[in-house]
C-alpha positions in Angstrom: 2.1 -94.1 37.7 2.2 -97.1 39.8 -0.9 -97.9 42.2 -3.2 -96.6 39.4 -5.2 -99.0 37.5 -6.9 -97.3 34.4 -9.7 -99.8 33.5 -13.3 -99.7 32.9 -13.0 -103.4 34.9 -15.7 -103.3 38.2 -16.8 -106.1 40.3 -19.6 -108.6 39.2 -23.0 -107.9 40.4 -23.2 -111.9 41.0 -20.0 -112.3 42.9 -20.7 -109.6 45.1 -24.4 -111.0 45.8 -22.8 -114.2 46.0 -20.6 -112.8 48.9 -23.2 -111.3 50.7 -25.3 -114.7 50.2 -22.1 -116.2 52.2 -21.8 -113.8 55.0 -25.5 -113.8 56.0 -25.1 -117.8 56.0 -21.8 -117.6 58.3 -23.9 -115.3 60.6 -26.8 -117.9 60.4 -24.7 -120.8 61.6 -23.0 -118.4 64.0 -26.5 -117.3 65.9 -27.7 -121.1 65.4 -24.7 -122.2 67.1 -25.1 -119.2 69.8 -28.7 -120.4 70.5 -27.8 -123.6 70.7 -24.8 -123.2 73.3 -27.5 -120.9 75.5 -30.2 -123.7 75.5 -27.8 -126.6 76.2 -28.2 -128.2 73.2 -31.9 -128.2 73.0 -33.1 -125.5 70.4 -35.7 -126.8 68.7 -36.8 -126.0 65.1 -35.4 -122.6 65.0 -31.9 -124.1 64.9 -33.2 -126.4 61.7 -34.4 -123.8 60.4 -31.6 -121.4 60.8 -29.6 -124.3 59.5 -31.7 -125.6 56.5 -32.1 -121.6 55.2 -28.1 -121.4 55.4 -27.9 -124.3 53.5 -30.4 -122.8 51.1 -28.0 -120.1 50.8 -24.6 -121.4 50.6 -26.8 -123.8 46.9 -27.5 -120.4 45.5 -24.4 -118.4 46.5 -22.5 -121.1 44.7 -24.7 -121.4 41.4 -24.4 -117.4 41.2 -20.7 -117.5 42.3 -20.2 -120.2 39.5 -22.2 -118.2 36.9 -20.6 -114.9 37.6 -17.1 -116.2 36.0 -19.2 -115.7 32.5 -19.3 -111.8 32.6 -17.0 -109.9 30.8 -14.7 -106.9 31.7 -15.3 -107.9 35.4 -13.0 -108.0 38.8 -13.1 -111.8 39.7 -12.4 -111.1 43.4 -15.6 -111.2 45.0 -16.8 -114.0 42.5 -14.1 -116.3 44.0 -14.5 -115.3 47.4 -18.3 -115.9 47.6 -18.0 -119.5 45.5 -15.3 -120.7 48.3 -17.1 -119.5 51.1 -20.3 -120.7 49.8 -18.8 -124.2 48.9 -17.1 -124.6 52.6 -20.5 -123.8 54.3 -22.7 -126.1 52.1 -20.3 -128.7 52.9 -20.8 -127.7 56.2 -24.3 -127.7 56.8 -24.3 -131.2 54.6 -22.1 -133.2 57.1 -24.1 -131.6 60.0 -27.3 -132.8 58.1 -25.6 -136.0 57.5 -24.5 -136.4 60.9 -27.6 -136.0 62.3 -29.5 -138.9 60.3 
């Protein structure tokens, strides 16, 4: 019987929201980035704002990412996928902040 996994295991509710958290960040930088490019650098405040709500994002991907490794009888795939994506962007947006001040 190998390829079957008889478990009542599923995926945490967290780590999956977590993931989703991550991906809608990654497409926030990406259309920031986009506008960005198309206006020659000059933006405006929908760029920041794009960039700050990412940011927002990537904090609580990461907290529920984090907090997800506490359930029980769960798949930690998603869990660790959305913490390292989530850490990787906030450290992202953080040197962009950075390097802007």
């Amino acid at each position: 019987m190998k390829g079957y996994k008889f478990t009542n295991k599923k995926q945490s509710k967290m780590g999956i929201f977590s993931t989703i958290l991550a991906i809608a960040s990654i497409a926030m930088i990406g259309y920031g980035i986009d506008v960005s490019f198309d206006a020659d650098g000059k933006g405006g405040v929908i760029i920041g704002i794009l960039a700050f709500v990412s940011f927002l994002f990537s904090m609580l991907g990461t907290v529920l990412g984090i907090r997800s490794f506490k359930d029980d009888d769960v798949f930690y795939l998603f869990s660790w996928l959305g913490s390292v994506l989530n850490i990787i962007i906030f450290i992202f947006c953080l040197s962009m902040f950075l390097i802007g001040v």
